[in-house]
N, C-alpha and C positions, 0 to 999 in steps of 0.2 A: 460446200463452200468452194468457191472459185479462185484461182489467187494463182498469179502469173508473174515473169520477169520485171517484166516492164514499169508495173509498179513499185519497183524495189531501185529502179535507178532513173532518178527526177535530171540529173546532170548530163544524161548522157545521151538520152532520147527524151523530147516529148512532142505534141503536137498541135500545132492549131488550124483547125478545119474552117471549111462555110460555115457564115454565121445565117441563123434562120431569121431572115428580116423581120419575121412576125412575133419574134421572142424579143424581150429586153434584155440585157447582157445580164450575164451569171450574176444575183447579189447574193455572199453566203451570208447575210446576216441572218439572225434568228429571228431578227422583228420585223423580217419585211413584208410585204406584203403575201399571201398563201400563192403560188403562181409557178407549176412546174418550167423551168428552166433546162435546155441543154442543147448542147450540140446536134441536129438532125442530120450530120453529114460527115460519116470518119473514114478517116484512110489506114489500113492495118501495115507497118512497120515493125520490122523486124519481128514480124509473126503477131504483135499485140499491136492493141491500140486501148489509149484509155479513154473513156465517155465518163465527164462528169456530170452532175446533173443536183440542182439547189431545189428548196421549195419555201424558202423563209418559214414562218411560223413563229410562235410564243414560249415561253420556258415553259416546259412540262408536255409539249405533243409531241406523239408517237407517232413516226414514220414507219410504215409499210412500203415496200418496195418489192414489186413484181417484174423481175424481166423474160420477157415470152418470147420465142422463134418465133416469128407468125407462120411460116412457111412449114414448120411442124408440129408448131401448135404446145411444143416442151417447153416448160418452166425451168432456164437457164439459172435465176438466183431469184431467192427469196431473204430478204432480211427486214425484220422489226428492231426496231431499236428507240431510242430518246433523246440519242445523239446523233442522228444520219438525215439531219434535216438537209446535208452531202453527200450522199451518192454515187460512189465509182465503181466502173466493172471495168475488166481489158477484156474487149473482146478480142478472140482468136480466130475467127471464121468471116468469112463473106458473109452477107445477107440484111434482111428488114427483119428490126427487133420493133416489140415495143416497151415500152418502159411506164408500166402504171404505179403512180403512186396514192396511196389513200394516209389520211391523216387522221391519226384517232387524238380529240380534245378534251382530255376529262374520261370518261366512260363514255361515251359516242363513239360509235368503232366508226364511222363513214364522215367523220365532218368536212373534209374535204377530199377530192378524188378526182384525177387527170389523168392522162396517156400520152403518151409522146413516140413520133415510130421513128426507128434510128436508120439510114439505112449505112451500112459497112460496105466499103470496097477493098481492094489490094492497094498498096501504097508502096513505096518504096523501102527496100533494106536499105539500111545504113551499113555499109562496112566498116566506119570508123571505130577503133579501138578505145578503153578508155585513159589508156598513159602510152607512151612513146618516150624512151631512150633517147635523150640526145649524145651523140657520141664524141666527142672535142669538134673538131667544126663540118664534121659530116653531115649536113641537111638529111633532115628528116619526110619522106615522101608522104603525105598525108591525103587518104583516099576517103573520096565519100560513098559513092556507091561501088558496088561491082559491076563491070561494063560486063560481064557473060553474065549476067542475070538480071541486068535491069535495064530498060532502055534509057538511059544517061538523056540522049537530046532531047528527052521531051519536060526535060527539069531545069529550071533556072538553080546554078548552084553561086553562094556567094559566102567566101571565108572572112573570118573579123575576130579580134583580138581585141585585149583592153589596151588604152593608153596609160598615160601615167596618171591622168585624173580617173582613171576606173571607167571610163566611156569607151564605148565599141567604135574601132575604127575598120575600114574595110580594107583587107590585104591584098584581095584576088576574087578572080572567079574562076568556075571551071571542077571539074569532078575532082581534081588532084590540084594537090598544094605544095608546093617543098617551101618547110618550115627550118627555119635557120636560128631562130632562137627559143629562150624557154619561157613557158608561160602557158594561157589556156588559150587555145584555140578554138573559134566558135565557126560551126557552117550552121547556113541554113538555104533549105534547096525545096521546090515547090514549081507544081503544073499549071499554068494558064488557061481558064476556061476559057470559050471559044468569048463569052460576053466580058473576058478581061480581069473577072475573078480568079485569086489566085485559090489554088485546091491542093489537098495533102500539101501539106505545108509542114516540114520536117523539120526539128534544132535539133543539134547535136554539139558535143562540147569533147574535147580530150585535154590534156595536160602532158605537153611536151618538154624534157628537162632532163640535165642530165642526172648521174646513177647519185652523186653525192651533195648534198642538200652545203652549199657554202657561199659566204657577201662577202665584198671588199669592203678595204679598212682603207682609206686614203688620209695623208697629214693633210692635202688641200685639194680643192678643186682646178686651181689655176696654178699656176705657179708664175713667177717673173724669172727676168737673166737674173745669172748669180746666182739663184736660191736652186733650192732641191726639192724632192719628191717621195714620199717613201708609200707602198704600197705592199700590203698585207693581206691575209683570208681571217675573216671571225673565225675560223676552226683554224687549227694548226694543223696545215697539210705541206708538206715539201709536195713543189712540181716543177714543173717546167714554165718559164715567164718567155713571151713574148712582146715586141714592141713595133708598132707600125705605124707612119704618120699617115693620117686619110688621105683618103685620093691620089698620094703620090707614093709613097714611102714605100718599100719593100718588107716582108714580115721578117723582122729581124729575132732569133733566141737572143734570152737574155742570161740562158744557162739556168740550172736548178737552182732551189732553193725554198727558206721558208716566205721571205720579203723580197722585192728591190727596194734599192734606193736609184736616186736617178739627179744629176744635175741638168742645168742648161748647157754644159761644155759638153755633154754627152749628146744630146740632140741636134735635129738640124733646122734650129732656126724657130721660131713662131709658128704655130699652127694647133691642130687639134691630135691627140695621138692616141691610140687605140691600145691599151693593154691587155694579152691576154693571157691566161694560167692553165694549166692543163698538170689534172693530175687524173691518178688513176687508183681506181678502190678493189678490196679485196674480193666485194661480191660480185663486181662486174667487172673481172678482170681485161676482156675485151672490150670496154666500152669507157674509156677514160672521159671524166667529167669535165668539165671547163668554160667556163665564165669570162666575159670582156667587161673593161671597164674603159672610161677613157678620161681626158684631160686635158687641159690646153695652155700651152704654152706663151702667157702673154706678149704682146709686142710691145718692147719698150719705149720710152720717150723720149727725143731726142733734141737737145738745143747745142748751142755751140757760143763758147764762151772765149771772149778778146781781151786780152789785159791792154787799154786804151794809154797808162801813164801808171810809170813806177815811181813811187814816194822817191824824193830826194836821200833821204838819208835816215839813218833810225831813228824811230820814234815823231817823223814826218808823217803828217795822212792828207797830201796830195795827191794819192794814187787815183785810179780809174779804172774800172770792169764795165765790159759792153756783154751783155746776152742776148741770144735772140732764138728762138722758141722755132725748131724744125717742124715738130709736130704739135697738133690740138693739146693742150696742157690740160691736167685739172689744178695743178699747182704748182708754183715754183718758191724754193725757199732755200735764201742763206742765211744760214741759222749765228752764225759769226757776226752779223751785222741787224739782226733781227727783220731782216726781208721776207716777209708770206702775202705771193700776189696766187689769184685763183682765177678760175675760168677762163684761162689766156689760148688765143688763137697762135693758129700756125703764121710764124713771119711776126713776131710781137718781137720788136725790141725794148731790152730795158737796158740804162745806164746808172751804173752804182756809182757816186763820186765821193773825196773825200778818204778816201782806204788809206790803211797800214799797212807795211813789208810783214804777211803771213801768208798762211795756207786758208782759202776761202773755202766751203763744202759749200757744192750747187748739187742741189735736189728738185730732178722734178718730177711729176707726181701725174700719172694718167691708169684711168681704170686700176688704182689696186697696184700699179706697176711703179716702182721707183728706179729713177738711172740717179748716180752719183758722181758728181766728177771735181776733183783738187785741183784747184787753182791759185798756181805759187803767185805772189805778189813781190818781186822784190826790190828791195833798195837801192839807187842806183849809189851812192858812197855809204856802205852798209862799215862801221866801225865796232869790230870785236876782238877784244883785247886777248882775248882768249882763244887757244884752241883746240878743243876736245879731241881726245883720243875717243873711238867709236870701234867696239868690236863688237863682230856677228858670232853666233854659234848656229847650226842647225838642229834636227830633231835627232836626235837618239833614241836607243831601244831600253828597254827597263823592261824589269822580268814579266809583266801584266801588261804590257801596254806600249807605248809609244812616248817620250819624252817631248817637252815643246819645247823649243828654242832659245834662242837667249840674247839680248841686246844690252851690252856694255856703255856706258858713256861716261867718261876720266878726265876732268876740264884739269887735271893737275893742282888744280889750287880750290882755296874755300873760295866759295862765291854767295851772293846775296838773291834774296826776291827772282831764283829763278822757276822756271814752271815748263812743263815739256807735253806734248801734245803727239799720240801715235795713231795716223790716220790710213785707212784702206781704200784704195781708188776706187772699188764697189762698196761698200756702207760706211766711209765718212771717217769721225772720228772713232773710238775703238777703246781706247785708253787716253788717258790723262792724269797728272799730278801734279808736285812740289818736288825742284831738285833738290836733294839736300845741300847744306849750308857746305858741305865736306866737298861739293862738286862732283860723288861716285855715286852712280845711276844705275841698278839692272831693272831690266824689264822681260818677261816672258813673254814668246809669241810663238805659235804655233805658226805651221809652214803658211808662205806667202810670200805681197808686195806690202810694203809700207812704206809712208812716210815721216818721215822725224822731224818734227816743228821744236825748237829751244829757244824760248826766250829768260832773257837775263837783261838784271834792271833796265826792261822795256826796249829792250832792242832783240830784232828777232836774229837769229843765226840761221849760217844759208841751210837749207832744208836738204836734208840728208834720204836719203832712199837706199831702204833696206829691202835683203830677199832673203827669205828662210827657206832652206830645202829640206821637201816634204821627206819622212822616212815612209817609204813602203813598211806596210804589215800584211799579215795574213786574212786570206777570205774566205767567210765563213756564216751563215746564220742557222739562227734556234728560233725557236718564236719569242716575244717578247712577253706575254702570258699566255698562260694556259691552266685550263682547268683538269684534272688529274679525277677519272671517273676511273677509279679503283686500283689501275694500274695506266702510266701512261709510258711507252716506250719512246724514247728522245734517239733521233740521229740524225748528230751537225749537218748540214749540207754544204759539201764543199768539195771543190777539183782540183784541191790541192794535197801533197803529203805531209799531212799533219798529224797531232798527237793532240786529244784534247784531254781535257783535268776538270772532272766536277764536283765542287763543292757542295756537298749539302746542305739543307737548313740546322743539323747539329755541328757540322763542319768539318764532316770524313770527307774523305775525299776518294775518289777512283778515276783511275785513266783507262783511256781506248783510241786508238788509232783511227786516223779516219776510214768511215765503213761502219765502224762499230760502233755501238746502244748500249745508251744508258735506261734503265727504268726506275721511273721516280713513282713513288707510292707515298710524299708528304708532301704536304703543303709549306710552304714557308719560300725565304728567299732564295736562291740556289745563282751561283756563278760556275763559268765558263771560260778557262785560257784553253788557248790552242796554241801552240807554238809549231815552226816549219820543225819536222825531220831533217831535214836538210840545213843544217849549222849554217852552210856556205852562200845561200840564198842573199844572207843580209835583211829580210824579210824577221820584223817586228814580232813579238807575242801579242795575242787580244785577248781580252776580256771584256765578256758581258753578261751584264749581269740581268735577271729578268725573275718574275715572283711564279708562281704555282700554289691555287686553293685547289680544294679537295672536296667531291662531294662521295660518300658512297655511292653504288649501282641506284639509276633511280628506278622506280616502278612505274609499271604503267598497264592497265587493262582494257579490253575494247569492251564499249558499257552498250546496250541499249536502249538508245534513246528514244520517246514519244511527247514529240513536241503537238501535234492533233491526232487524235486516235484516227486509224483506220490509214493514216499516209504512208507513204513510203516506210519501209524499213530501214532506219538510220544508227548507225553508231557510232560514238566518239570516244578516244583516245583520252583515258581518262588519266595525266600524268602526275606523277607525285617528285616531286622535289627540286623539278622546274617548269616553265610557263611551255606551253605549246610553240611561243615563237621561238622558244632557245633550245628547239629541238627541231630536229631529222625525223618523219615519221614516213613510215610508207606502210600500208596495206598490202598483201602478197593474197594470189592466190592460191589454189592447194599446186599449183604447176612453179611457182615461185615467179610469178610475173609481178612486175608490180602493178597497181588496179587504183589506188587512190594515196595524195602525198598531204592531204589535211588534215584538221582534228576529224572533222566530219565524215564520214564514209555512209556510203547508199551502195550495199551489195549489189551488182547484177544479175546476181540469180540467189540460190541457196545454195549452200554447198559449204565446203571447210575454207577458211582463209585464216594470215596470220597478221601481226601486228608487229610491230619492228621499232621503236624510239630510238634516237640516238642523240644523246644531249650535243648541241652545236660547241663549238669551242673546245672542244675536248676530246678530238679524235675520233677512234673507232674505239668503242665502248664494249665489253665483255659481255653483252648484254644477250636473251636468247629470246629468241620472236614468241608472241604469246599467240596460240593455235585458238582457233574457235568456229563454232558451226552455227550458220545463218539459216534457221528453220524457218516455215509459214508460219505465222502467228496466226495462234487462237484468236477469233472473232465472233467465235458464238458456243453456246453452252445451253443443255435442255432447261429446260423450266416447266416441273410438272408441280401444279399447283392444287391442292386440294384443301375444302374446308366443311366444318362439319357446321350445322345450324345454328343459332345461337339459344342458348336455353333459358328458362330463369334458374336451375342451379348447374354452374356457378353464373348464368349471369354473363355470359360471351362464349362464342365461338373459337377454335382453331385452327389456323391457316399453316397450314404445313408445304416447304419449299424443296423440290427433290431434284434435285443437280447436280455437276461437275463439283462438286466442292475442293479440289486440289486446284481448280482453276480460279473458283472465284477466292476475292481479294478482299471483296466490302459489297455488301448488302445494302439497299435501300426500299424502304417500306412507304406506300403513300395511297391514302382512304378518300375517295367520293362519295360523297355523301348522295341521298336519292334525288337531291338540285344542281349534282356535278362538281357542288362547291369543292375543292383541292384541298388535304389536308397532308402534310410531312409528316410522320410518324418517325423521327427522331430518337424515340428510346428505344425504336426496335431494329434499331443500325448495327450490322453486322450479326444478325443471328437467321437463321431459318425456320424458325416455327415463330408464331404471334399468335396473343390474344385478341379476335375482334370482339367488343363490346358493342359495337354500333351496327345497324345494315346496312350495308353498303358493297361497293364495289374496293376490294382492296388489288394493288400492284405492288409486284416484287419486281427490283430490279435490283442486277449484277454486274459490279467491275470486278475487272482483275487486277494486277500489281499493280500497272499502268494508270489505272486511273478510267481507264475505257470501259465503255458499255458493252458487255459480253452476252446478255438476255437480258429480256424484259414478259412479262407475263403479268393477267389477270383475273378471280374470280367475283364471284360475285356472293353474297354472305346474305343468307336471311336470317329471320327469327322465326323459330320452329311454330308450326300451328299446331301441330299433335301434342296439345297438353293434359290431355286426361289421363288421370291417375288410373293407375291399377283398382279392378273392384274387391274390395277383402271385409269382411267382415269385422267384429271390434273382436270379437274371441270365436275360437273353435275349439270342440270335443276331441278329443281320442279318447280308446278303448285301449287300457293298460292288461285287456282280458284279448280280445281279437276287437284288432280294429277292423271293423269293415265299413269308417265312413269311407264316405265319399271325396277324392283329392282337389285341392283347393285351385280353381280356376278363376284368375284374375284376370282373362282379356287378352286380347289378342297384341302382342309388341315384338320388335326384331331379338330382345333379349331379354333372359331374366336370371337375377343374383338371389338365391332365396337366403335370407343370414339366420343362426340360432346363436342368439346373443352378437359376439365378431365369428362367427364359425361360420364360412360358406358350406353350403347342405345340398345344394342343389342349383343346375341351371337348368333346367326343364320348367318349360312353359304351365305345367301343374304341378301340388306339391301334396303330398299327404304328411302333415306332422306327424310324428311317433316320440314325444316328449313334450312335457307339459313345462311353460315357461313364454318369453319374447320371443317373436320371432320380426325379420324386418326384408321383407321385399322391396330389391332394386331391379325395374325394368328398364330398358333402354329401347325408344323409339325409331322409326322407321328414319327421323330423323339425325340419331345420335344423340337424342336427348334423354337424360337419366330421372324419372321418378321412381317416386319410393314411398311405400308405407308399410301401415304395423299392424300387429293384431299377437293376440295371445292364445295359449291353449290351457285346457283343464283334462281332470281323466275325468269321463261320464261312467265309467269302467268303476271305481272304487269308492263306492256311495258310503257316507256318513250320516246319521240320523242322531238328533237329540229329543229327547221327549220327560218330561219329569213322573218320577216315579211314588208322589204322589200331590192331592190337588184337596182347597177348601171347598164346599159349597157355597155359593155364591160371591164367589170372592171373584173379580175379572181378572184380576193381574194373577192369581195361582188358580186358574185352569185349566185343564190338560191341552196342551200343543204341540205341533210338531214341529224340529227343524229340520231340513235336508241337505245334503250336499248339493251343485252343482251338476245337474246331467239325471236328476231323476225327471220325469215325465209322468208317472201314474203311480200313485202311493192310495193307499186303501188301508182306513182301522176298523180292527174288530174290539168290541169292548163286550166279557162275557164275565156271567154271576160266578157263582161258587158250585154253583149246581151244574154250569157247562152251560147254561142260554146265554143266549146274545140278548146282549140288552143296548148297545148302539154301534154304528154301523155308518160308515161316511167312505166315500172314494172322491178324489180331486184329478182331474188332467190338468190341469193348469195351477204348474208348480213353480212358484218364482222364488228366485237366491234370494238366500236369508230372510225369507218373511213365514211367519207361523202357517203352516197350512193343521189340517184335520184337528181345527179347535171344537174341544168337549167341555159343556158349563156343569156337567154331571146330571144330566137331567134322563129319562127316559118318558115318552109318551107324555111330556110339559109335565110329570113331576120329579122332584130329585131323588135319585136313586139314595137307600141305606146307605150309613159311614158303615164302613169295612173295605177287607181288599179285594180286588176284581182283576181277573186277567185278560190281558193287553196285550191283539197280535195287529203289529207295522208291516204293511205287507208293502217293497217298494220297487217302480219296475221303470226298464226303459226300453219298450218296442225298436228302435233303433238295431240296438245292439243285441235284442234278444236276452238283456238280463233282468234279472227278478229276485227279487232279497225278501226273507219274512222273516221278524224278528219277534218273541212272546216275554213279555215279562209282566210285573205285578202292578198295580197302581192302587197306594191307600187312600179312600175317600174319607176327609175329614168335616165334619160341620163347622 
């Protein structure tokens, strides 16, 4: 088996070569036409190069794949399989291959069969790596080849990146890049043939970023004057913030911390502004991380407002307002008088007629942007009977926080139907009410400008303008959530001498000075005062408050995946108790570099790497990398197939499968019949031995865990023609005296079981019984096939004779006869007077079981002999065995 790097990292090298005009492009389908397919022209990169190569086909053919040196004539790879109607090798060497494929359909080993000659050259190394550090705003130098080992000028090199729609856009050309931000960086670099083909044609990819996986959190994308800004990390990291306006602005600190906030009095002006953060992690102590974001400063809308006529007097509405629109409007509206005009150009004047002595709000309205501007209206003989006493307070300190202000108003006396209106010259009105009947008013305000509009039974009083001074407090941030991954260690960021106080979710509390850490190990609500050290400051207490959930340590293991057998070597990040995006992940290698930052990983070689999670949001995690080693996968496994004849007992065959069995996973079994017709054999899924009943050609094939084709093999199953039985007799003799028959030869077979009753007695191809009883012969054929038969034995050895001891004259049924045992052969009667003559005399060779032999009617010389008694000698014998029995007794002749 062959199996090299390059295969194992699809991201980070691959190639596309001349295409062979005379081929049609790669189709991997399985139903395509049969039609060897592949690259005849590779270029070797970074030592490999891969060749693929298709042949379409139908569910169920067997791909053979031979790749030959021609130039040596060696068989570099041979693989068979059910699944390789795809075909990949890396080759490592210069030279002309060829690549035969044969296709076996059914039981036809040759139904289809091609060649294809590859030829290999040198190509270019890639020296690019496959991650790169970005280090706060240090550009990153990104090399494609090595200029001492490659001739660079004869390559067209061009770098490209994705956009934000995921499309490749092009950043540069040239062997070297310097890379400024993070993301994946794509080159791809290739020679010009002299007819304008391009040749070795090399993609290469890396991923440039810094060491700590973190997003901004922004309240907005825009902002208008007056409003603010606040700007956050989804992880809760204290760093260092930056601020720069584009194109002109200077990179300003914005000091540490965990957020800014930012208004428009803080900036300068309208424009685009660049935020950047820079912190710095434990594992890359030199290489702090850091992300920009940026934002833009709306331009606001500008018109300018005339009071044209002041009402006579209260409760007159002769007044007049003129406006007129500086800038392109999207709207303008005085909400006091129900005016909303839209889509107004620069230079639009409008005339309001008709007004009351009050305070007008002009809002106008461009991209998203609002300006607001109070426009007093007043009375020219304005008559108020009354005169309010009006006090101010400012903000004060209170032990958490910052008190707001306070606005007094004391007309001395009860009064009727009055009503008070508190307006801000950036957002309008603000407040509003009912005076009471009593004419004593407070109203709270936080620091500022405002103005105070009183009207009383319908005449307005002159408009008062308030200022509340702001109290300075202390500065300080925490995050505002954060998720708590077993333990999370909290410290305030601030440059100031403070003392902070934390509350817990039960509501103990502990303090630390700034500098020092808190660690929070629950979830729940938690606050925050920090008060100055310094009493003399004048500077406020804060609090803030913010939540903490809680998840334990989560887990997470690198899995391996096979998404098509036989591809790259992939693994992913299998995480439990959040999603992939809500997590940090980086692959390390065994040197601690980092190699890959997604779910997905494609090792570039083998060897040990680890695995590292780290839930986002939540810091740095107590978490310990999980180590693991990236082997060659098994891809092929023996398959020795053997089967024995099919018999008629029992009536099928056995196919026995001899393999890696710790390798394989799942078995499939499938029968052609002797028309090729295809048969599944389903009930024999996952075993190694099968019954064939049928002849044919049967295939075994093997997966492993994965699901992939690991072998495949097949034999071929007949039914046995050697069916003749053993030759045996129905019974055979022994000699329970000496046996000297002869031993029982049934035929020539590869085995023989001799049974006496279930007693095996012998395997020897002859058998001489030496007991009288069953006996049951099992042969087994040159095939494997078992017959059998039977036969029994007698003793010829221990002869029995019956004969009556005496007989009527002429009577058939009572005259003298003999009966014998089994196994005699020659029996001989003497029948003699009283005197010692013979008076009859018979011998028989042909003695058969149980039928009378040496019958006497009593007659001699045809007349019947005297009644009386006569003696009677049985003489009985069996050449065979050399034995001989004579027995004498009496016999009465009766008439």
């Amino acid at each position: 088996m062959v199996w090299t790097f390059l295969m194992l990292t699809p991201l980070l090298v691959w190639s596309r070569q001349v295409k062979n005009p005379s081929k049609p492009e790669i189709n991997n389908s399985i139903d395509a036409t049969l039609d060897l397919i592949g690259e005849p022209f590779l270029c070797l990169t970074n030592g490999s190069v891969l060749g693929t190569y298709t042949a379409g086909g139908e569910d169920g053919d067997v791909y053979e794949w031979t790749l030959t040196d021609i130039a040596t004539g060696n068989i570099l790879d041979y693989k068979e399989n059910g699944q390789l109607e795809t075909y990949k090798y890396v080759y490592t060497q210069e030279g002309t291959y060829n690549v035969n494929l044969k296709i076996r359909r059914g039981s036809t080993p040759n139904y289809f069969e091609d060649n294809l000659e590859v030829k290999v050259q040198q190509g270019p190394e890639l020296a690019l790596r496959p991650d790169y550090l970005l280090c706060a705003d240090s550009p990153v130098l990104l090399t494609a080849l090595d200029p001492d080992t490659t001739p660079v000028e004869e390559y067209t090199i061009i770098w490209r990146s994705f956009n934000n729609e995921g499309d490749t856009v092009e950043l540069g050309r040239g062997n070297e890049f310097l890379a400024t931000s993070a993301g994946y960086h794509l080159v791809e670099l290739y020679q010009t043939l002299p007819n304008g083909t391009e040749s070795c044609t090399v993609n290469g990819a890396t991923y440039v970023g810094p060491p700590v996986d973190f997003q901004f959190e922004k309240s907005s994308e825009q902002i208008c004057e007056g409003n603010s800004i606040s700007i956050t990390t989804d992880t809760p990291l204290s760093g260092e913030w930056f601020i720069q306006k584009q194109a002109a602005g200077a990179k300003t600190s914005l000091g540490q911390g965990f957020e800014i906030n930012l208004t428009t009095a803080e900036l300068s002006g309208p424009g685009i502004y660049e935020v950047t953060f820079r912190t710095a992690s434990p594992g890359f102590p030199d290489c702090p991380s850091e992300r920009k974001t940026t934002f833009e400063y709306m331009e606001s809308p500008e018109v300018n407002a005339l009071v044209l006529t002041d009402p006579d007097e209260c409760g007159s509405s002769n007044g007049a307002l003129q406006v007129t629109a500086v800038s392109e409007l999207d709207a303008l509206m005085i909400p006091e008088i129900g005016i909303s005009q839209t889509s107004i150009s620069a230079g639009d004047t409008f005339t309001f007629p008709n007004l009351q002595a009050q305070v007008y709000t002009l809002l106008a309205v461009k991209n998203g942007c609002e300006t607001t501007e109070l426009i007093q209206v007043k009375a020219v003989n304005p008559s108020t009977p009354l005169t309010p006493a009006i006090l101010r307070e400012d903000e004060t300190c209170a032990a958490t926080g910052v008190v707001e202000g306070n606005v007094s108003v004391d007309f001395g006396a009860p009064i009727s139907n009055g009503t008070y209106r508190i307006l801000s010259p950036r957002s309008g009105e603000i407040k509003s009410g009912t005076i009471p009947n009593s004419g004593e008013l407070d109203i709270p305000l936080s620091s500022g400008q405002y103005l105070l509009e009183m009207i009383v039974d319908g005449c307005s009083y002159p408009i008062e303008t308030l200022s509340i001074a702001k109290q300075p407090e202390v500065e300080f941030t925490v995050p505002e959530t954060l998720n708590i991954c077993e333990t999370y260690v909290l410290t305030p960021e601030t440059d100031q001498n403070l003392r902070f106080t934390l509350t817990f979710p039960d509501l103990s509390t502990l303090e630390v000075n700034a500098g020092g850490s808190f660690t929070l190990t629950e979830e729940g609500p938690y606050s925050i005062t920090a008060v100055d050290r310094n009493g003399a400051s004048g500077l406020c207490a804060k609090k803030v408050d913010f939540d903490a959930t809680f998840s334990s340590s989560i887990s997470f293991e690198p899995v391996l995946r096979v998404e098509e057998c036989f591809d790259p070597i992939k693994y992913e990040a299998v995480i439990e108790g959040i999603s992939p995006e809500e997590a940090s992940i980086r692959w390390l290698n065994d040197q601690g570099e980092i190699v890959g930052r997604n779910a997905a990983f494609y090792p570039s070689k083998i060897g040990f790497y680890s695995l590292l999670v780290q839930p986002l949001r939540s810091g740095f995690c107590p978490v310990t990398p999980v180590e693991f080693e990236v082997e060659s996968p098994i891809t092929l496994v023996p398959m020795g197939l053997e089967a024995s004849k099919i018999c008629p007992d029992p009536g099928y065959a056995w196919v026995n499968l001899t393999t890696d069995e710790e390798e394989v996973a799942h078995t499939e079994w499938v029968f052609y019949d002797q028309n090729n017709n295809r048969t599944e054999l389903t009930d024999f899924d996952d075993t190694f031995e099968i019954e064939a009943a049928n002849p044919g050609t049967y295939e075994a094939i093997t997966y492993n865990s994965l699901g992939c084709e690991i072998g495949r093999n097949y034999i071929l199953v007949e039914e046995s023609m050697l069916l003749t039985p053993p030759s045996l007799a129905e019974s055979y003799a022994i000699c329970s005296k000496e046996n000297t028959m002869a031993p029982i030869n049934p035929g020539d077979f590869a085995g023989y079981q001799w049974y006496f009753g279930d007693q095996l007695v012998s395997t020897n191809n002859t058998y001489k019984p030496n007991q009288v009883g069953d006996y049951t012969l099992v042969v087994t054929t040159e095939d494997g096939c078992e017959l059998s038969g039977s036969f029994r034995t007698y003793d010829a050895c221990n002869f029995s004779v019956v004969y009556p001891n005496a007989m009527e004259l002429g009577n058939p049924n009572k005259d003298f006869r003999v009966l014998v045992s089994e196994g005699v052969t020659d029996a001989e009667l003497f029948v003699m007077n009283r005197q010692g003559a013979l008076i009859h005399y018979e011998r028989t060779v042909e003695v058969a079981l149980e039928t009378p032999i040496l019958n006497w009617d009593g007659k001699t010389s045809g007349k019947e002999v005297p009644t009386g008694t006569y003696l009677v000698v049985v003489v009985l014998r069996n050449p065979t065995y050399g034995f001989e029995e004579k027995m004498t007794g009496t016999l009465l002749v009766l008439d």
